[in-house]
Structure formats: C-alpha cells, structure tokens
C-alpha positions as CSV (number, residue, x, y, z in Angstrom):
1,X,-25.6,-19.6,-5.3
2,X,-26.4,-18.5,-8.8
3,X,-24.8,-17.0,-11.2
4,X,-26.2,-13.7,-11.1
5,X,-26.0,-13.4,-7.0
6,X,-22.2,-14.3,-7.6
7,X,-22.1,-11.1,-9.8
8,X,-23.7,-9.2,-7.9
9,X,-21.5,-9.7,-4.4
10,X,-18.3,-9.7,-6.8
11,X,-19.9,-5.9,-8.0
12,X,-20.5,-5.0,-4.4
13,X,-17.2,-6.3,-3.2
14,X,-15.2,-4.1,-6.7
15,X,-17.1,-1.3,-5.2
16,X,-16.1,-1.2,-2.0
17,X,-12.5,-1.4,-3.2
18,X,-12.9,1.4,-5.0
19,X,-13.7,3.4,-2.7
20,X,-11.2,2.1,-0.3
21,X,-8.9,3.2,-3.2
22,X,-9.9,6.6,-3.1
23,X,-10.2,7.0,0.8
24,X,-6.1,5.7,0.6
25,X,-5.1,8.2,-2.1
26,X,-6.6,11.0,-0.4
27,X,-5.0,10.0,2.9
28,X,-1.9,9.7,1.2
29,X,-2.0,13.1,-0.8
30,X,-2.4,14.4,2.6
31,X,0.3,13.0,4.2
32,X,2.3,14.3,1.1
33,X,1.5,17.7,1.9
34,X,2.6,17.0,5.2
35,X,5.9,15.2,4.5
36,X,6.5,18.0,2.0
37,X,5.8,20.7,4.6
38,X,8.1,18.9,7.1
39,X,10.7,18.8,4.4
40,X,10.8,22.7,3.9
41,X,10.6,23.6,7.6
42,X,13.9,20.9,8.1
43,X,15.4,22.7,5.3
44,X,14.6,25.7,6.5
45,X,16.4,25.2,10.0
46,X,19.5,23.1,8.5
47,X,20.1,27.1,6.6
48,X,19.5,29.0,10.4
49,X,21.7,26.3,11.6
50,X,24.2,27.0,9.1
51,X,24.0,31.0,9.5
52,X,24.0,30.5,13.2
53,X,27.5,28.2,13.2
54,X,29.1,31.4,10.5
55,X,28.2,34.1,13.2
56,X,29.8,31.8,16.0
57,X,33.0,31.3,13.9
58,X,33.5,34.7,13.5
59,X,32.8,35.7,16.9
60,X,35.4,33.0,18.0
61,X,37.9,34.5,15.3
62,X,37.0,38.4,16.7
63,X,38.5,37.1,20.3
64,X,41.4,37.8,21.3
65,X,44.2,35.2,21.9
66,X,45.4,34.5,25.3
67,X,49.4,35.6,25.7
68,X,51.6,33.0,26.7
69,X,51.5,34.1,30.0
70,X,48.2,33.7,30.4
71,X,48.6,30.4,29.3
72,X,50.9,29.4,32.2
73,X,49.4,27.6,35.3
C-alpha cells in the first residue's frame, strides 16, 4: 500500500469521525434539553407536593380533637 493510499484511508477514516462527532453532540444537546426539561417538571411537582402536604397540615390542625371520652373503648 503506498503512501499516498495510506493518506487517503487515514483522511476518509478522520472524516468519518468527524461527523460521528457531530451526530453525538447533537444527540447529546438534545438529551440536554430533555434532562433539563425533566428537571423543571420534577421541580415543579416537589413545590405542588410541598403546597399539597401545607393544606393537609392545616386541615389536620382545623379538626377537632376527640374528648377523652371518645377516646374510651
């Protein structure tokens, strides 16, 4: 194989990698966008979570407590 064939597969080959390079940074900018959108919607239901556990507790702490008869088996 000469010289210049060796060149010319090592060119095709650095080629190829390239644009396996940019096929993987695309693929990864888009599972970026979709980490970061999975990110927001999880933070987004940790806050209705939160709200949602307030409005219990003060439900709980509206209700009356039982008398100690009422307590009694």
């Amino acid at each position: 194989m000469s010289t210049h064939e060796q060149l010319e597969q090592l060119t095709q080959r650095v080629e190829r990698l390239l644009l396996r390079h940019e096929e993987v940074q695309r693929a990864n900018a888009l599972l970026q966008d979709e980490l970061d959108a999975c990110n927001r919607d999880r933070d987004m239901l940790k806050m209705r979570l939160s709200a949602a556990k307030q409005r219990m507790d003060a439900v709980i702490a509206g209700l009356p407590l039982p008398s100690p008869e009422e307590l009694q088996p």
